[in-house]
N, C-alpha and C positions, 0 to 999 in steps of 0.2 A: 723335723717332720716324723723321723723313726718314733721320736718316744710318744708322739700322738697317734701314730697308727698302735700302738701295743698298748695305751690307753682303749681306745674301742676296743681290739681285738678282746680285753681284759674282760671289758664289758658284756662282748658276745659270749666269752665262756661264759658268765654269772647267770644271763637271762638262758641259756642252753641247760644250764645244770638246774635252773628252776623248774623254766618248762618243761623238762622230762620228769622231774619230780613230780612236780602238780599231776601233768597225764599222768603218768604210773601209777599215782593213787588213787585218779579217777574212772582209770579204765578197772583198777587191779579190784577197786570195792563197789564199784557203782555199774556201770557202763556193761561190764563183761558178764556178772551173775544176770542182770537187766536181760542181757543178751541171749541167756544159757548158755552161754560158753564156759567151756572148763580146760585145765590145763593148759598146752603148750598154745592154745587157740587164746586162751586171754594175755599171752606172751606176744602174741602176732599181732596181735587191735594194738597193745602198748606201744609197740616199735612202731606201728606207721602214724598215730599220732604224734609222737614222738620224734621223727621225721622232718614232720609236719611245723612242727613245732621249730624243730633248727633253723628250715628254711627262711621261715617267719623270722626270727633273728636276725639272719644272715641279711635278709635285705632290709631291714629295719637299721641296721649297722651301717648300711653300706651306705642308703637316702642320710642318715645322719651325718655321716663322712662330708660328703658331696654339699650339705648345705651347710657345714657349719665351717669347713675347710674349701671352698669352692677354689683358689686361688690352688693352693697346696695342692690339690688333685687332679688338674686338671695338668699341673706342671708335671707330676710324677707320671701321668698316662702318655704324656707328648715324649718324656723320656724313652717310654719303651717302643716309639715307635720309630725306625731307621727314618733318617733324613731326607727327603723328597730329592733329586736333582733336578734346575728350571730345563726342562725341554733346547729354550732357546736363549741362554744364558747370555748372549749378545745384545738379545732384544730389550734387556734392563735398561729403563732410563738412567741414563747418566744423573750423578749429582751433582752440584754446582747451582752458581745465579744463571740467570734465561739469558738468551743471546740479544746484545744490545742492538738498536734498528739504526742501520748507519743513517748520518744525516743528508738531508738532499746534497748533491752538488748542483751549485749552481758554475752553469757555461759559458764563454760566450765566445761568439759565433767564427767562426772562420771567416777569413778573408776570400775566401773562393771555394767554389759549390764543385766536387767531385765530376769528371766527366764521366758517360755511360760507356759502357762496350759497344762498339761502332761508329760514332762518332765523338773522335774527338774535336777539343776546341782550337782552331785557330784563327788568326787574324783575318783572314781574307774569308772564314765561313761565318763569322759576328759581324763584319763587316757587310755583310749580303744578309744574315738575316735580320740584323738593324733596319736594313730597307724593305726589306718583306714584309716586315712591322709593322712597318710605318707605311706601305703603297695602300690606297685603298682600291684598286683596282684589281685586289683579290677579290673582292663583293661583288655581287650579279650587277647592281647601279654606280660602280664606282663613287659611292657614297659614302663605306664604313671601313676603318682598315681595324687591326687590331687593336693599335695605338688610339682607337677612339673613344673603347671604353676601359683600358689601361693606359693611362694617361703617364708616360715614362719622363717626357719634358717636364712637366708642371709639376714633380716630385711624386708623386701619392702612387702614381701605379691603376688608378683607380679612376671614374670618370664623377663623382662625387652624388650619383644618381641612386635614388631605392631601387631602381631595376633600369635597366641598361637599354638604351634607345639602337635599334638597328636598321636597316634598311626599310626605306618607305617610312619613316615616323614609329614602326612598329615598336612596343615597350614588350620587353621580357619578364619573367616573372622572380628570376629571381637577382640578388645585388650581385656587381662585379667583384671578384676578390683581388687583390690588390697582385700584381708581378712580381714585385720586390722580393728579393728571398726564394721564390716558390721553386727554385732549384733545388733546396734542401727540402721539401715534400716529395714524401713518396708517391702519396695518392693527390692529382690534380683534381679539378672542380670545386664543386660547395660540397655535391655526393660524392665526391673520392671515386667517380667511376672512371676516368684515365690513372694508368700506373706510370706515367711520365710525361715529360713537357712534349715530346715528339709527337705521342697519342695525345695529348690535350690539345695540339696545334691543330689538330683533322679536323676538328668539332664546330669550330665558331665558321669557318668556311662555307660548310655547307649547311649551317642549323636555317632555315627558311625564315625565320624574326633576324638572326643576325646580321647574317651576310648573306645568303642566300642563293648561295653555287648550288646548282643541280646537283651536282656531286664532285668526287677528287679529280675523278680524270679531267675534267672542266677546269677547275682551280689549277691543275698544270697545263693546261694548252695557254690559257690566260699567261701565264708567266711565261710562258716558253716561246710564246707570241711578240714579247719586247724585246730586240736587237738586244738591248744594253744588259738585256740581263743571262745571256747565254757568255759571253765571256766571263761577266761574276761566276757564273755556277763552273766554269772551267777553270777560275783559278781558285775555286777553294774546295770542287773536287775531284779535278783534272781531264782534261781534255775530253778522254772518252768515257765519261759518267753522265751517261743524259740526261734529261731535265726530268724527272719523275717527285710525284709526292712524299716519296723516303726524305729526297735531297730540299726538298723546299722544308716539313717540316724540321728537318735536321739540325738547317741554316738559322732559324726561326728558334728552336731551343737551344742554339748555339749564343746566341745571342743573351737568350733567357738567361741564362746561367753567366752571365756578365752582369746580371741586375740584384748585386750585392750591399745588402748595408749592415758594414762589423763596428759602424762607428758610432754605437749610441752611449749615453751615460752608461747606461746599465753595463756593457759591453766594459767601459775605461774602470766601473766599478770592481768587477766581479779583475781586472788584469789588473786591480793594486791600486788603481786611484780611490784612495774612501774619503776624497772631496767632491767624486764625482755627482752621486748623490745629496739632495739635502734630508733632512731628519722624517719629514713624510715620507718621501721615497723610500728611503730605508725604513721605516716603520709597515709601509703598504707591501714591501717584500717578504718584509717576517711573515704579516697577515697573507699574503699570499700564500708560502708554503703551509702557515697553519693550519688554516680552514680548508685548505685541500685541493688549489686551485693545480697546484704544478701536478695531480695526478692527470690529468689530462692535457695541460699544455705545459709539458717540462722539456729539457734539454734546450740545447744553444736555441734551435727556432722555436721553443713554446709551442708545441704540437707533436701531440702523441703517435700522427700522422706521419711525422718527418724521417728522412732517412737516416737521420740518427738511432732513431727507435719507433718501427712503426711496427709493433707486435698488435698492438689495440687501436687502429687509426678509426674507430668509427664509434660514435657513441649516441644514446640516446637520445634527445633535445624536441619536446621538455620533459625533461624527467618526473618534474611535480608539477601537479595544476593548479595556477593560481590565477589569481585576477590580472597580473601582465601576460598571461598567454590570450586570453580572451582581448585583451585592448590591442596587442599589438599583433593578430592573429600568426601569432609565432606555430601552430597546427594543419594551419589550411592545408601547407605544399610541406608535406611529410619524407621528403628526401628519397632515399633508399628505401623504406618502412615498405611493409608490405601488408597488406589488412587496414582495417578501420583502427586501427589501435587508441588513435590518437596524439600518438606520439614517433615522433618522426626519425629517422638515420639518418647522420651528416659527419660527416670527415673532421676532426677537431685541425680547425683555423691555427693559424699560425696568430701571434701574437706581436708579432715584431711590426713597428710603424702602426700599430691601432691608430694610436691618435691622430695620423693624417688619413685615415680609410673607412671615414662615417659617410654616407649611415650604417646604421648596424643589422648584422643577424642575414641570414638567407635573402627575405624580403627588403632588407632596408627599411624595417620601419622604424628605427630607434636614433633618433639623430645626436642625443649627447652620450658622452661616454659614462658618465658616473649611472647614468639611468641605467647602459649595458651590462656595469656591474652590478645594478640591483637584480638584475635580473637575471645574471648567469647564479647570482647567490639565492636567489630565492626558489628560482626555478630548476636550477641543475644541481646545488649543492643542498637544498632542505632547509637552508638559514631565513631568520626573519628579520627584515628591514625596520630598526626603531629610530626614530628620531634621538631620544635619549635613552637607551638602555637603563631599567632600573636593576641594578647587581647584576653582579658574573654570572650568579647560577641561582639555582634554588638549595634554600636546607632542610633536611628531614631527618626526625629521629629513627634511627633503625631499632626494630625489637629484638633483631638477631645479635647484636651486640653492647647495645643500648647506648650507643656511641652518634653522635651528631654526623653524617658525611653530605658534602656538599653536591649537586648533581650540575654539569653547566650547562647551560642552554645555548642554544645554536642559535643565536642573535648577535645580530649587526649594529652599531650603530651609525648615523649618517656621518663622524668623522670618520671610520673605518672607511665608509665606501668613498671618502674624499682621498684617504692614506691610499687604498688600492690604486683609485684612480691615477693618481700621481705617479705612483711606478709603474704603471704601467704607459705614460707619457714619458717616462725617463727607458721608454722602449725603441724610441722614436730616433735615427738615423739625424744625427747635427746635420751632416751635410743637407738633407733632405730638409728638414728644418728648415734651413737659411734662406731652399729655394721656395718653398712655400708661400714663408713671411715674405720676401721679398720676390716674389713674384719670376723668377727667374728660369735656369734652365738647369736638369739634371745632366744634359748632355754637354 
């Protein structure tokens, strides 16, 4: 790079010795007598021409430099200047590959639901709220107990109704959700508006469609009214703990938390049996974590709601509007939601025993399962229902690359929603199972 700057420089001399020549001769013969000046006056015109003249070189030198050396010069100008230090020399991203996205685990379930602070479980208070349960003499007509529209004998948890028949004939508006498990939810209801079994017990007692007690104080004189039930409550909370609604609901989610099922394929799956599953199954499990279901009903009970992890227990439903929200008026009865939105808040369901706790959705309006999963995929995940999928995705040429990339589309086909189905059947409690098909008893 030296010998090309002493190249120019050479050059600046030659046009400098020109230039002051030329002027000198211009000013000394033409320009000055022109002017009448004489003497050391046409010495002074020559010099500032002359000046004039260098400057004009000098930057004529330097644009040349800069354009025909651009790389050269701008290296040699970063030279002279000291080195910046970063502020916050921490704050540099690290190099390296990106941090890889751990893969789901899959759980399964415990064999027994956590007790709360203040009540724990024993025998003689499951014992007493098994019967609380099941009395329907907590109802204003001794006509509805709990057990009528959680159906705990006949397996399902559930009374198999779109919406749930109460005292007097009356129908409610929205479906029963099933017992089974609901010790491992955080938030009880369909709205997730009890934060435990104790507060969800208060509810159905005095709601005026269900059961229809004036109120709590009521539903305990009622209990504390039968001989046979003041010794129960003395031996499972001793002698001098009177009868109050604390201890009836307590008994009552005492109980709840005994309505356990850790025995389903999926459960002997995920602990080392991979006979447990057949190849749908396992196929409708991959597509499940795929397409995105476990973001909302993941961990041991499939539900974001559960005491395992209930950071996000409420979620949109329906997210997208399509032609299954208008048929099954999946809109009407908007949960939580607050405004016209159109779109409703509801507590994300547990997933375990689906397939014995149809019909589906809030309302019940959806009686098969594979339809439920059309419609959890089309309306809550964005996916579209084909009969036969033509290709995985679309192709397009990019002009940024000129490179073919494929784009995939968020399409189902109807074996996909047959594969979901199925594992999500292989959710389903054996023991529960057996009493179903055969018609028998959970107890």
């Amino acid at each position: 790079m030296l010998a090309q700057w002493l190249d120019f420089l050479g050059l600046l001399a030659v046009l400098a010795l020109l230039g002051a020549a030329v002027v000198l001769t211009a000013v000394l013969r033409e320009m000055a007598p022109a002017a009448g000046l004489a003497g050391r006056r046409r010495f002074l015109l020559a010099a500032a021409f002359g000046l004039g003249v260098l400057a004009f070189a000098a930057k004529a030198t330097a644009i040349g430099i800069m354009v025909t050396m651009p790389e050269a010069t701008l290296a040699y100008l970063a030279a002279l200047q000291p080195p910046k230090r970063s502020p916050h020399p921490r704050a540099l991203p690290r190099s390296g590959p990106p941090p890889v996205k751990a893969p789901y685990a899959w759980q399964a379930l415990p064999p027994t639901a956590p007790d709360p602070d203040g009540n724990p479980t024993t025998a003689e208070k499951v014992a007493l709220g098994e019967r609380l349960f099941h009395d329907k003499a907590l109802s204003l007509d001794h006509s509805v107990a709990c057990a009528s529209c959680h159906d705990v004998i006949g397996g399902t948890g559930v009374d198999g109704r779109a919406t749930s028949e109460g005292i007097a004939g009356q129908l409610g508006k929205r479906n029963a959700p099933t017992v089974w498990n609901a010790a491992f939810q955080a938030r009880l209801f369909l709205d997730g508006r009890a934060p435990s079994l104790e507060e969800q017990a208060k509810g159905p007692p005095v709601n005026p469609i269900e059961m229809g007690m004036a109120n709590l104080a009521a539903v305990t004189a009622r209990v504390a009214a039968e001989p046979a039930y003041r010794a129960a409550f003395a031996q499972a909370f001793g002698p001098d703990r009177a009868i109050d609604i604390q201890a009836v609901v307590g008994a009552i989610a005492a109980y709840e938390r005994t309505l356990v099922t850790a025995d389903s394929p999926y459960d002997r799956y995920v602990r080392g049996d991979k006979a447990a599953l057949d190849a749908a199954q396992v196929r409708g499990m991959a597509l499940f974590e795929k397409v995105g279901c476990v973001v909302c009903h993941h961990g041991p009970n499939f539900s974001s709601a559960s005491r395992f992890d209930a950071r996000a227990p409420y979620r949109l439903f329906p997210a997208y509007g399509n032609d299954y929200v208008a048929r099954y008026r999946l809109a009407d009865d908007l949960g939580l939601a607050l405004g016209p939105s159109g779109r409703g808040v509801w507590k994300v369901p547990s997933l375990r025993n689906v397939a014995l706790t149809g019909p589906y959705f809030h309302n019940g309006s959806v009686a098969r399962l594979e339809e439920a999963v059309r419609i959890m995929a089309t309306s809550q995940l964005g996916f579209k229902v084909m009969a036969e999928p033509a290709g995985a995705g679309a192709v397009y040429l990019s002009t940024a690359d000129h490179a073919l990339h494929r784009v995939e589309r968020r399409v189902l086909g109807e074996a996909d929603v047959r594969d979901l189905a199925a594992f999500l059947r292989a959710l389903t409690s054996e023991r529960l199972a057996t009493i179903v098909e055969g018609g028998g008893s959970a107890l």
